[in-house]
FISERO-741325 format. One record per atom (N, C-alpha, C): residue in three letters; residue number from 1; x, y, z. Coordinates in pm, 1 decimal. Example, Ala and Ser with C-alpha at 12.3 -4.5 7.8 and 13.67 -1.06 7.14 Angstrom:
res; n; u; v; w
ALA; 1; 1319.0; -569.0; 780.0
ALA; 1; 1230.0; -450.0; 780.0
ALA; 1; 1320.0; -330.0; 780.0
SER; 2; 1285.0; -225.0; 708.0
SER; 2; 1367.0; -106.0; 714.0
SER; 2; 1290.0; 3.0; 787.0
***
This chain:
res; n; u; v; w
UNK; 1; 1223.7; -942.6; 2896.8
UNK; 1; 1170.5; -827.6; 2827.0
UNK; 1; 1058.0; -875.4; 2736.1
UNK; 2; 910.0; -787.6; 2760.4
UNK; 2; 811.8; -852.2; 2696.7
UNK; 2; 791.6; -765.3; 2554.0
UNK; 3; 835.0; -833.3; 2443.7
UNK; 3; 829.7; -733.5; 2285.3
UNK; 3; 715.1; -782.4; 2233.4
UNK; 4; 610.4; -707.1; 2124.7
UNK; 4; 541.0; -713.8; 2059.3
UNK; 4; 517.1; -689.7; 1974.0
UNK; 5; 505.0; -798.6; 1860.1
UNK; 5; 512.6; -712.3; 1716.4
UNK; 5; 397.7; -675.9; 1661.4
UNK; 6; 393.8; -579.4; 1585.5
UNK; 6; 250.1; -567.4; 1555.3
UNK; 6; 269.9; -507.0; 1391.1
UNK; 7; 158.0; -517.0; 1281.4
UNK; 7; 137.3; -475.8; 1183.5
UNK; 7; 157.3; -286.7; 1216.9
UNK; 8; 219.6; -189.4; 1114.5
UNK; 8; 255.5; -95.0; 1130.4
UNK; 8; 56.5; -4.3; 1059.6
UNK; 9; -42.4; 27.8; 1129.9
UNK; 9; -111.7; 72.3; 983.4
UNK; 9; -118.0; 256.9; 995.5
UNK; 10; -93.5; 266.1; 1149.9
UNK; 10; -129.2; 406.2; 1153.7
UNK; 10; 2.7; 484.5; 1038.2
UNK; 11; -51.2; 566.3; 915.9
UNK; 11; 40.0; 679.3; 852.0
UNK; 11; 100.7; 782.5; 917.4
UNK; 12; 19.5; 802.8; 1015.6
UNK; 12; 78.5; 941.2; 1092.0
UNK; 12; 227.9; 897.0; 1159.3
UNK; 13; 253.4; 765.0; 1155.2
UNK; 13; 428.2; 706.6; 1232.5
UNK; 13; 478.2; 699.5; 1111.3
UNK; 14; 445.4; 767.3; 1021.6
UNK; 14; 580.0; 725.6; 925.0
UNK; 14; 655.4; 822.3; 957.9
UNK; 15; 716.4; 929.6; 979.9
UNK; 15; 836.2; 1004.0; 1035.7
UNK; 15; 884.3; 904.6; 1115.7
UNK; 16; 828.8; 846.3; 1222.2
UNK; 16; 872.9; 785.3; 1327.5
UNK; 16; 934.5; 701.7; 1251.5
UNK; 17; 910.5; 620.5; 1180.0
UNK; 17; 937.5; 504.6; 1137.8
UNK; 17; 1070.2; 571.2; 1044.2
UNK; 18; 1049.0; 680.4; 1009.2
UNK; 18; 1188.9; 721.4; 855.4
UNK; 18; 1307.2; 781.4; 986.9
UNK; 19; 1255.5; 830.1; 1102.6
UNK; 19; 1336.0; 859.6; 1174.4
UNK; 19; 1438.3; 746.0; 1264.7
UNK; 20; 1390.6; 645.8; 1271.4
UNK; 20; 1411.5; 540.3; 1337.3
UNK; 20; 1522.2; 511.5; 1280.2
UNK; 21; 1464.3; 497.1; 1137.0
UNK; 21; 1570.3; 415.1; 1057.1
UNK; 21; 1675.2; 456.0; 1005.9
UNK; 22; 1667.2; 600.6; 1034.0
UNK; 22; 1799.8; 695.0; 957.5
UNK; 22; 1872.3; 710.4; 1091.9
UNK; 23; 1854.5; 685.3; 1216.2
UNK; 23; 1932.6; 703.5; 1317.5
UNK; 23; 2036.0; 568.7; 1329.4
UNK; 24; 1986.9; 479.6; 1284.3
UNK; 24; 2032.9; 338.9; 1297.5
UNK; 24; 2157.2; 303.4; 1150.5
UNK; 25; 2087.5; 332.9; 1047.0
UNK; 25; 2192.2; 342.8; 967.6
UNK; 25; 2298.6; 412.0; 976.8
UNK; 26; 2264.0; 508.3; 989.5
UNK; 26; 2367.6; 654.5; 1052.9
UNK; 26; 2406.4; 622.2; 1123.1
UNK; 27; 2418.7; 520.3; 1217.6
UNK; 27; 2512.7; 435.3; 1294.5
UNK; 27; 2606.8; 328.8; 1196.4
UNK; 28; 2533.6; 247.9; 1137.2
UNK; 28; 2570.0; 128.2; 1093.2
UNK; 28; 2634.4; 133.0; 929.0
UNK; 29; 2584.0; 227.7; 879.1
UNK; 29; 2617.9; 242.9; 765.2
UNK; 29; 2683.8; 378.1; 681.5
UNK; 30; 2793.4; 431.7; 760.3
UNK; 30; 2809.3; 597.5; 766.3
UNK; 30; 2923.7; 561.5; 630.5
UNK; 31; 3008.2; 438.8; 592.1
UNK; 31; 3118.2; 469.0; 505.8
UNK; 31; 3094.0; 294.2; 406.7
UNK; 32; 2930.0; 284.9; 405.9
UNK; 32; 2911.3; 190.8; 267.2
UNK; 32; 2948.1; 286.2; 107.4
UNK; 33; 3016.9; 208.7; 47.0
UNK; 33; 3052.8; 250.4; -78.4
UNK; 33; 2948.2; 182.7; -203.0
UNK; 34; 2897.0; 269.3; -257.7
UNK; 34; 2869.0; 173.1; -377.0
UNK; 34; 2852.6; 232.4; -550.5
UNK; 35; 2794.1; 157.2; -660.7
UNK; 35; 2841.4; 202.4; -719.7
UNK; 35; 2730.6; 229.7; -866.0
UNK; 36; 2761.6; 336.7; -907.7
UNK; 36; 2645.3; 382.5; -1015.2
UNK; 36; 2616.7; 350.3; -1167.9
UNK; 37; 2465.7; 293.8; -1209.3
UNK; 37; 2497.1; 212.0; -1330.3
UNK; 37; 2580.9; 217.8; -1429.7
UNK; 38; 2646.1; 359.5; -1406.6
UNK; 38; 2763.9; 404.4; -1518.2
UNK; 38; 2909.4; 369.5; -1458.6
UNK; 39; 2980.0; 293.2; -1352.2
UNK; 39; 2996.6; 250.2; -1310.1
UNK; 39; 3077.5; 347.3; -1189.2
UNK; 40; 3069.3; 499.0; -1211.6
UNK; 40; 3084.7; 581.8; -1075.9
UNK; 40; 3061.8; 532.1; -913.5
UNK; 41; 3148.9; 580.8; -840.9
UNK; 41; 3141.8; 536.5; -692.8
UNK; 41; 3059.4; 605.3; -620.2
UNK; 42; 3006.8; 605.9; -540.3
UNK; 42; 2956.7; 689.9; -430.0
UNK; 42; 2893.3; 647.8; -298.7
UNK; 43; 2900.5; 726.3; -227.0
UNK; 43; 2898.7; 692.7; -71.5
UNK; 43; 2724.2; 646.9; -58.7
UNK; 44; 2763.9; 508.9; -23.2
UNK; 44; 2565.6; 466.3; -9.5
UNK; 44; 2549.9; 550.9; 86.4
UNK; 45; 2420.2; 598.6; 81.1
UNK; 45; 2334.9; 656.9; 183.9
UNK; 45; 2174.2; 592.8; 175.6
UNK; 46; 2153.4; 474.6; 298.3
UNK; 46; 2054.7; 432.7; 300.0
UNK; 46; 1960.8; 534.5; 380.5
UNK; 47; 1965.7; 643.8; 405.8
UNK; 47; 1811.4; 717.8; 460.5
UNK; 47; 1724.4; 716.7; 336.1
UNK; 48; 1614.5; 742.5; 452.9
UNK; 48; 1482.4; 776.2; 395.1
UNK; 48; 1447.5; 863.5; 370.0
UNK; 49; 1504.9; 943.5; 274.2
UNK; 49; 1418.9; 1130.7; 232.4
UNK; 49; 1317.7; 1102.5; 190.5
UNK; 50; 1264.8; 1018.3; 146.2
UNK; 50; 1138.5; 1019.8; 94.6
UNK; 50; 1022.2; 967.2; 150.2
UNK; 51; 905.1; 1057.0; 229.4
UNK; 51; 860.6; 1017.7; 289.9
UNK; 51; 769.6; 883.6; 225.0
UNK; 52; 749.6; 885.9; 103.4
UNK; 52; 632.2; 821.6; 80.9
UNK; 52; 652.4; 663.7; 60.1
UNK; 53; 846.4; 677.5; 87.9
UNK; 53; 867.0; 546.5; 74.0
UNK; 53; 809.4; 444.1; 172.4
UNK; 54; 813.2; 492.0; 309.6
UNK; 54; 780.4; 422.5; 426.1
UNK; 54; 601.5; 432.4; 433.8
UNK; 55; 577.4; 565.7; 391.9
UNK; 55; 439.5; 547.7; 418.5
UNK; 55; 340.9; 460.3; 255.7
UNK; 56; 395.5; 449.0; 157.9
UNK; 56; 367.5; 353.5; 86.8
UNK; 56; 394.8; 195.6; 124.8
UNK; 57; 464.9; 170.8; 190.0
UNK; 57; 526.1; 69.3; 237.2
UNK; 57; 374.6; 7.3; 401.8
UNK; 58; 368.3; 134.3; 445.8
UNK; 58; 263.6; 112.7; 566.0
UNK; 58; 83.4; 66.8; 477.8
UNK; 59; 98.9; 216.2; 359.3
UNK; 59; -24.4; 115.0; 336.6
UNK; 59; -35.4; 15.8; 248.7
UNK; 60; 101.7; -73.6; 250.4
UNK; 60; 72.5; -213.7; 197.9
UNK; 60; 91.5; -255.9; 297.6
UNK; 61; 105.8; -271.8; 402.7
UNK; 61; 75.0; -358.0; 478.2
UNK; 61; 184.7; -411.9; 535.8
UNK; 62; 335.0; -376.1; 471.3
UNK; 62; 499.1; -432.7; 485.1
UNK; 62; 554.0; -413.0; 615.9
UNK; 63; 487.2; -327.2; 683.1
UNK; 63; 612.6; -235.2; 774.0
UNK; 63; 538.1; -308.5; 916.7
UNK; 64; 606.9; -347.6; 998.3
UNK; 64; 591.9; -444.6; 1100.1
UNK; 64; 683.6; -419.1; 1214.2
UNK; 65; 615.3; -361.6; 1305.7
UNK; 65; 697.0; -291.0; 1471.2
UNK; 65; 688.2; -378.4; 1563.7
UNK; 66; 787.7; -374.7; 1612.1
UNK; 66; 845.8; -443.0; 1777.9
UNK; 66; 853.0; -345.3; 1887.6
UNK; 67; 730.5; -331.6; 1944.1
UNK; 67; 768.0; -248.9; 2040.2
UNK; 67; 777.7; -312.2; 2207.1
UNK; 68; 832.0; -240.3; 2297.8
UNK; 68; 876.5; -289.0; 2443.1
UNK; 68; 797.0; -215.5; 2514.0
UNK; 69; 729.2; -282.7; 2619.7
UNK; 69; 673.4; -159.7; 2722.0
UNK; 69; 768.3; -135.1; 2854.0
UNK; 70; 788.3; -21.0; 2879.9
UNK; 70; 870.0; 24.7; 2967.5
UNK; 70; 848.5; 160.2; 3020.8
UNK; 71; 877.6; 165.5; 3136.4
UNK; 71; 844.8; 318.9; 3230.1
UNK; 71; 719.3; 337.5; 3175.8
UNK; 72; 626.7; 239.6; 3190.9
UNK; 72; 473.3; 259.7; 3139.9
UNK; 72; 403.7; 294.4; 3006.7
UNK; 73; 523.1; 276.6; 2924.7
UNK; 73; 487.5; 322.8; 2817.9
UNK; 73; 545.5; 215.0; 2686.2
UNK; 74; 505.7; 226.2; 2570.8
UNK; 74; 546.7; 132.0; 2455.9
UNK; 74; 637.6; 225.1; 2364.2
UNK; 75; 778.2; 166.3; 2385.8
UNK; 75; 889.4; 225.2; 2321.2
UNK; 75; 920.8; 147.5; 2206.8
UNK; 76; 945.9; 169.2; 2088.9
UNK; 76; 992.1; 189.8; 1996.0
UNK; 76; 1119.2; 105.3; 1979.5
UNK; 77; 1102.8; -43.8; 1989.9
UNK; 77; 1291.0; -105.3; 1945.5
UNK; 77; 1304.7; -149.7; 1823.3
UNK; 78; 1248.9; -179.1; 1741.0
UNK; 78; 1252.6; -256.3; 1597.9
UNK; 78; 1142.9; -225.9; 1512.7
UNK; 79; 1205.6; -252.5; 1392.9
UNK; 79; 1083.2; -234.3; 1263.8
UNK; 79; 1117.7; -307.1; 1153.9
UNK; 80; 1081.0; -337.1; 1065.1
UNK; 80; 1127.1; -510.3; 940.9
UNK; 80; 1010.9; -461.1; 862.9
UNK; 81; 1044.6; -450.8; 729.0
UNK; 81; 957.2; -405.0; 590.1
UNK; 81; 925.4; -625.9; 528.6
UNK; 82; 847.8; -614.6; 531.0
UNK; 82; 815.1; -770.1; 484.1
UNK; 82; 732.7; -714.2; 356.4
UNK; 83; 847.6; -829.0; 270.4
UNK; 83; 746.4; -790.1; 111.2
UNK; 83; 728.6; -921.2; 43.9
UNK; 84; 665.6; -901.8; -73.3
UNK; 84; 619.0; -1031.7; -116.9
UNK; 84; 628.7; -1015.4; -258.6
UNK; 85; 688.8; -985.6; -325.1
UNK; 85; 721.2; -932.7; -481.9
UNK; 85; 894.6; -961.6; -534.5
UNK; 86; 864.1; -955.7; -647.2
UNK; 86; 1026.0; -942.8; -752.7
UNK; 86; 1062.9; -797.7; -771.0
UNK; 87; 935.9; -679.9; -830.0
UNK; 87; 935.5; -622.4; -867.3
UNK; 87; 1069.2; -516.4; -735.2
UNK; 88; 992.6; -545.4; -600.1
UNK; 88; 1112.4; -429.6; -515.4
UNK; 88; 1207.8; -486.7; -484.4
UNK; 89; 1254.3; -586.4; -524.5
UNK; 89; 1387.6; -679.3; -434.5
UNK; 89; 1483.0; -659.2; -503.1
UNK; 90; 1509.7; -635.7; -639.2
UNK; 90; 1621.4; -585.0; -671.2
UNK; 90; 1725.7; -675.1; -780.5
UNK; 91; 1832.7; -678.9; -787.2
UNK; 91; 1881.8; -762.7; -903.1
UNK; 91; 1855.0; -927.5; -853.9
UNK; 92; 1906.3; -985.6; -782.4
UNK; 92; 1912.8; -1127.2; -733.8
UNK; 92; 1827.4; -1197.1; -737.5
UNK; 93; 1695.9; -1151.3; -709.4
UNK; 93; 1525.6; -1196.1; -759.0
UNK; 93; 1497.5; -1201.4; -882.0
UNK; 94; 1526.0; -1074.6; -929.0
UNK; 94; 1539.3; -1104.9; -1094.8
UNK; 94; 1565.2; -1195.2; -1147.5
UNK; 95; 1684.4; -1185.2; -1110.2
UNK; 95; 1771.4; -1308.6; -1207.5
UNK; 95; 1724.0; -1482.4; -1165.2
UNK; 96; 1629.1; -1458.7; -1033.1
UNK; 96; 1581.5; -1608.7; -1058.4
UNK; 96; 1406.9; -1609.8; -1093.5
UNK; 97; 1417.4; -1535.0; -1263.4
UNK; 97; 1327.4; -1532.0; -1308.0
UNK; 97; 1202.8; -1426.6; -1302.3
UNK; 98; 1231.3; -1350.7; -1202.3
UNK; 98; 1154.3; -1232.8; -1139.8
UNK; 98; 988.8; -1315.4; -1133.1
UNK; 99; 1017.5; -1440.1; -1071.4
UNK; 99; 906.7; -1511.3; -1003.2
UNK; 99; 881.5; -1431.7; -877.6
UNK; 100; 734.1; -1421.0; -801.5
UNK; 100; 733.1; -1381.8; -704.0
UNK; 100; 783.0; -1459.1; -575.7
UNK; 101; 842.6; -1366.3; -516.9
UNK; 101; 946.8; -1382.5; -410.0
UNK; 101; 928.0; -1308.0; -241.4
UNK; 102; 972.0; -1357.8; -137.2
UNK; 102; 899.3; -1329.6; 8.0
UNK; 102; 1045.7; -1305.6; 34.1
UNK; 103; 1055.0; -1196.5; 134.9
UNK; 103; 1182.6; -1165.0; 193.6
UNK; 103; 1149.3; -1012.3; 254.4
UNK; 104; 1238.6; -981.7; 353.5
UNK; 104; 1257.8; -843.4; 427.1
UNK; 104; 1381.1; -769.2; 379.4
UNK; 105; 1334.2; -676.2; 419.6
UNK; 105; 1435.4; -550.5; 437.8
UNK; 105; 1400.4; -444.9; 563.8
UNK; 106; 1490.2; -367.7; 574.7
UNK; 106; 1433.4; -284.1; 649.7
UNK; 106; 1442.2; -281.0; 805.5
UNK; 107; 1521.4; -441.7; 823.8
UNK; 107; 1538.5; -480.9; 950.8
UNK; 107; 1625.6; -382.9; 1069.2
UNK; 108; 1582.8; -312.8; 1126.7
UNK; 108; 1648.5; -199.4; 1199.1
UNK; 108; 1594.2; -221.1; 1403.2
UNK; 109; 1700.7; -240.2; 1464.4
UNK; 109; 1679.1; -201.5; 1604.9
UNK; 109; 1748.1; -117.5; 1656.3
UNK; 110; 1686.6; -14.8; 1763.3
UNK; 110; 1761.6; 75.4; 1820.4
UNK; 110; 1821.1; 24.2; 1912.5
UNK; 111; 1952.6; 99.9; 1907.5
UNK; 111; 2055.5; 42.7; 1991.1
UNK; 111; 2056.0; 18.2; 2112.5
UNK; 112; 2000.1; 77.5; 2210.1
UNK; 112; 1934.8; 24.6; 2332.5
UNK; 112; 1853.4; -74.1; 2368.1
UNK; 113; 1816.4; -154.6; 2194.7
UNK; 113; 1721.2; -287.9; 2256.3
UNK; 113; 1845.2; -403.9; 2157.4
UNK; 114; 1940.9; -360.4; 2166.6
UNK; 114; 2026.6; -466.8; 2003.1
UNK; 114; 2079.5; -592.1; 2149.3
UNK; 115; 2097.0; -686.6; 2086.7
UNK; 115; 2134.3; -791.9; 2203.9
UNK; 115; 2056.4; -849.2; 2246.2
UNK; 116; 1877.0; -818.1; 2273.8
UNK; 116; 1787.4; -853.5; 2356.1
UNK; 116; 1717.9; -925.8; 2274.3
UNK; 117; 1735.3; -966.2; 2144.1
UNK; 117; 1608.2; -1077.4; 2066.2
UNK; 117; 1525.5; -979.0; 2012.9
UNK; 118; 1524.4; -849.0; 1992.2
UNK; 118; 1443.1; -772.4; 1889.5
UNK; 118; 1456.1; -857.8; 1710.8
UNK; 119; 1568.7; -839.2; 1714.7
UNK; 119; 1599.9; -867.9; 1547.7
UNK; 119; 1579.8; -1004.1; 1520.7
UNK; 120; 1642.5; -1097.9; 1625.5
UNK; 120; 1571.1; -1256.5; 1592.5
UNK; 120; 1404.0; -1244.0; 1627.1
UNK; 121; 1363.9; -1185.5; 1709.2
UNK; 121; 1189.3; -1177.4; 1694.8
UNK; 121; 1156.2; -1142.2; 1573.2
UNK; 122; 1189.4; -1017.9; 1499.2
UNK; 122; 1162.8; -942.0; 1413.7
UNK; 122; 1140.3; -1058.9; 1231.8
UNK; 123; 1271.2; -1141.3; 1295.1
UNK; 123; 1306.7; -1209.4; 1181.1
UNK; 123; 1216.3; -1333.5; 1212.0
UNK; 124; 1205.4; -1390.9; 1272.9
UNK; 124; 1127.5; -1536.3; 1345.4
UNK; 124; 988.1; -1487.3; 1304.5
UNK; 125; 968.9; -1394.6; 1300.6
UNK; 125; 784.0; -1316.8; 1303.6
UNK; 125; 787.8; -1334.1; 1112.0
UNK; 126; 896.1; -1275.1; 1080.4
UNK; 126; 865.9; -1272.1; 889.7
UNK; 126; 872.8; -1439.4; 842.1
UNK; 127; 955.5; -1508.8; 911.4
UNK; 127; 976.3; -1660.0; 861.2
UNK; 127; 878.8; -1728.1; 912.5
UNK; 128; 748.0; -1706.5; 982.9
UNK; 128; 655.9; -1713.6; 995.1
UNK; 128; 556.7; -1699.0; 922.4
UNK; 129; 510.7; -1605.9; 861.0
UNK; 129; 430.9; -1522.0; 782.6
UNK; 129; 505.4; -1587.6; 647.0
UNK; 130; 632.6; -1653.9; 575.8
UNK; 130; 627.1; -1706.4; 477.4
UNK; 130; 580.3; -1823.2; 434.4
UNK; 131; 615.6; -1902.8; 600.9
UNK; 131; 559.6; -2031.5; 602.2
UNK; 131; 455.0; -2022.5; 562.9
UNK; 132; 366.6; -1964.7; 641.7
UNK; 132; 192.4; -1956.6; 641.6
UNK; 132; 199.3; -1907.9; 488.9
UNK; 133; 242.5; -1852.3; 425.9
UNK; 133; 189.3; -1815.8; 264.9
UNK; 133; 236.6; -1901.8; 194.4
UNK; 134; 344.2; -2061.4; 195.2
UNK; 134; 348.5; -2142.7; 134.8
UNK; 134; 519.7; -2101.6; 99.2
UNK; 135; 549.5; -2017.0; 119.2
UNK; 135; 712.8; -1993.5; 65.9
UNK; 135; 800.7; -2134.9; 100.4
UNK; 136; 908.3; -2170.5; 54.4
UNK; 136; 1001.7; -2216.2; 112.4
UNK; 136; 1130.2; -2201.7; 132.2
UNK; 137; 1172.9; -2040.3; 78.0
UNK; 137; 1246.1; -1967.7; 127.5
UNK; 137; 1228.8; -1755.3; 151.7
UNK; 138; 1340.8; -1733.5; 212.5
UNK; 138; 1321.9; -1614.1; 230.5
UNK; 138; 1421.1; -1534.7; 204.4
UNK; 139; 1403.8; -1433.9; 120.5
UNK; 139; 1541.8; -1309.4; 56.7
UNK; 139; 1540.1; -1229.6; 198.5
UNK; 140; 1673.8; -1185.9; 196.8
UNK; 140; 1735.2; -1105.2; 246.8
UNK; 140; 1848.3; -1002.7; 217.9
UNK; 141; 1901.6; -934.4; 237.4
UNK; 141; 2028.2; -877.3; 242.9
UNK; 141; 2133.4; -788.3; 292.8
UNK; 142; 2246.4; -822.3; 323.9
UNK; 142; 2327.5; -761.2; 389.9
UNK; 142; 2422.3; -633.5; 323.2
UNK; 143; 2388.1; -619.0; 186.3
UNK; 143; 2491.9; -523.9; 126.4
UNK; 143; 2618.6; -525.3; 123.8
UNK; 144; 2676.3; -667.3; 130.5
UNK; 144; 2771.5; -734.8; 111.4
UNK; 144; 2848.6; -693.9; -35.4
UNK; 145; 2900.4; -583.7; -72.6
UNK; 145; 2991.1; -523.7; -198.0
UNK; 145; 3113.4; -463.8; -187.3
UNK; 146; 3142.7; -499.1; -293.5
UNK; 146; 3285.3; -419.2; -330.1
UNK; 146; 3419.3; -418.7; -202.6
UNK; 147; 3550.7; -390.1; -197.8
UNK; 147; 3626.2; -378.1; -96.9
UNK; 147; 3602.6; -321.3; 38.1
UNK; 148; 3605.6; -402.9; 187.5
UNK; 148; 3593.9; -370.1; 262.6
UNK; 148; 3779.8; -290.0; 335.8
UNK; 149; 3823.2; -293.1; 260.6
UNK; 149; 3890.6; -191.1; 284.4
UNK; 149; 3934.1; -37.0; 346.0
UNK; 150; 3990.6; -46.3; 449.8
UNK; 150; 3967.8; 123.0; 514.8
UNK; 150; 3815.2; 154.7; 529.3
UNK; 151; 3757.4; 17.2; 560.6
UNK; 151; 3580.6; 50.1; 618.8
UNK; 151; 3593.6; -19.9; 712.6
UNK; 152; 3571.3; 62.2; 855.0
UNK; 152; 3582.4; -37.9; 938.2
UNK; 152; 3445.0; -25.3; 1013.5
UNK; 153; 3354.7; 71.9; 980.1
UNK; 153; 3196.8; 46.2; 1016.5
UNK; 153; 3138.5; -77.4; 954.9
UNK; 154; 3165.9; -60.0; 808.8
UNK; 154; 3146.2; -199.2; 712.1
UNK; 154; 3150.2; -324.6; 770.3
UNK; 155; 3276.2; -292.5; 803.4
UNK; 155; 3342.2; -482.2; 847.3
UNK; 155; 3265.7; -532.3; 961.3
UNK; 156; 3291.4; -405.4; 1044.2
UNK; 156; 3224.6; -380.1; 1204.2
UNK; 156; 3097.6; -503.1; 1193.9
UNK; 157; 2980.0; -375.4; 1141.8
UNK; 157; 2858.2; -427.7; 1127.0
UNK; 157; 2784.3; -512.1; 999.8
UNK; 158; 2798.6; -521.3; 870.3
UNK; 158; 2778.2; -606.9; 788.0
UNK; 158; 2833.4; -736.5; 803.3
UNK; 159; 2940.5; -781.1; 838.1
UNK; 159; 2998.0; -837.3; 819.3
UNK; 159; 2949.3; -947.6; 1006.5
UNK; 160; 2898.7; -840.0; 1060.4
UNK; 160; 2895.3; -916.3; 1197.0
UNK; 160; 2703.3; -965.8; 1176.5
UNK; 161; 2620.9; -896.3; 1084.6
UNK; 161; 2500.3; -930.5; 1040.7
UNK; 161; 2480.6; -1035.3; 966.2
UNK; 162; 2581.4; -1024.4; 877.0
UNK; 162; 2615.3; -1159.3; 808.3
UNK; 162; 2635.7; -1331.1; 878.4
UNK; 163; 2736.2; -1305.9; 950.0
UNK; 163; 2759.9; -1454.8; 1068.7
UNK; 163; 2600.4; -1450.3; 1146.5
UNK; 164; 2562.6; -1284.1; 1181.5
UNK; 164; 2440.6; -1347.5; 1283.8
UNK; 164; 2320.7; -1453.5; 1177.1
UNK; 165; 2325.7; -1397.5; 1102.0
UNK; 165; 2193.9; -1432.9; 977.8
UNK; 165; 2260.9; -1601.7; 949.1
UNK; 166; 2433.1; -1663.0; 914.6
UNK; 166; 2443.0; -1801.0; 888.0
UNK; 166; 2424.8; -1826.1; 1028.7
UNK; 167; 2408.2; -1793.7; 1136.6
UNK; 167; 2370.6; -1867.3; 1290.4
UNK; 167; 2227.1; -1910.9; 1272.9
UNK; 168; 2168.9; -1812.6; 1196.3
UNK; 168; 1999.9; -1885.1; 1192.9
UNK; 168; 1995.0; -1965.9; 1133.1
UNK; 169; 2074.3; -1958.2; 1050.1
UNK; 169; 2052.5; -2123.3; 931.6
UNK; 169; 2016.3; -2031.4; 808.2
UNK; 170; 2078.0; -1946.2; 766.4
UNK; 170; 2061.0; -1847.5; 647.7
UNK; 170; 2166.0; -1921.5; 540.8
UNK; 171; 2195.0; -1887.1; 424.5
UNK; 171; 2321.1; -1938.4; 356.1
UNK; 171; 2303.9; -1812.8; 264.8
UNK; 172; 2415.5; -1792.0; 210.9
UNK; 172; 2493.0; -1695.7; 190.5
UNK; 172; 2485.3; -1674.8; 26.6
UNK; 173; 2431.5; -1652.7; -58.3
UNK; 173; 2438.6; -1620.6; -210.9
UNK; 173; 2497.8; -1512.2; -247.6
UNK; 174; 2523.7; -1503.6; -393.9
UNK; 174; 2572.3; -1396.3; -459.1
UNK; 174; 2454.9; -1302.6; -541.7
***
């Protein structure tokens, strides 16, 4: 299978791109729990209502597609947000100083291309692009929180993203 990644710039795919990704979570992530600075629970919901998240994201330059050509046409299997900041990464960057920092998010394949090397391309393409900017490591994350308990999408898939990511040679922080 011949995949190609390419820089995301056209705006007019950001639906595509918020649609993509809410179909995939909505698979993968239907019973994440998490929890609110006041320390309330609630059901994560990683979609994208907001369009301008993805299309702010396109015109920096972050949002990076894998597409397949097939039945003559270029389908749609993967997409990976590559960033280069403290400021969007969240507590864990912070805390090592809120120095600037290289890492993805956003890593999503549709289920009809999962198995085939989309997501190790996807990921091999960003650990690329850090090298070349001098990094010598790369953030990630799995949303690895709180009791996996009576979650069995959780366990399912985080937990099976997790082993894939220490197979690359990832290691595991808090």
């Amino acid at each position: 299978m011949d995949i190609t990644i390419k820089l995301l710039t056209d705006i007019s795919r950001s639906q595509e791109i918020i649609d993509h990704c809410n179909t995939i979570y909505g698979e993968t992530r239907k019973d994440f729990l998490g929890f609110k600075p006041d320390g309330t629970q609630y059901v994560y919901n990683d979609s994208f209502s907001n369009k301008n998240q993805i299309r702010d994201s396109i015109i920096n330059n972050e949002v990076f597609i894998a597409e397949v050509f097939q039945n003559s046409v270029y389908k749609l299997a993967g997409c990976i947000r590559i960033v280069e900041s403290a400021e969007d990464q969240g507590k864990v960057w912070k805390e090592k100083g809120g120095n600037k920092q290289f890492g993805y998010q956003t890593l999503a394949v549709a289920g009809e291309f999962r198995g085939k090397g989309v997501a190790t391309q996807l990921v091999k393409f960003a650990e690329k692009i850090a090298l070349e900017k001098g990094y010598s490591e790369i953030n990630c994350d799995t949303f690895m929180f709180g009791s996996d308990e009576g979650r069995d999408t959780y366990k399912r898939c985080v937990k099976f993203a997790q082993s894939w990511y220490e197979r690359m040679g990832y290691v595991v922080t808090e």
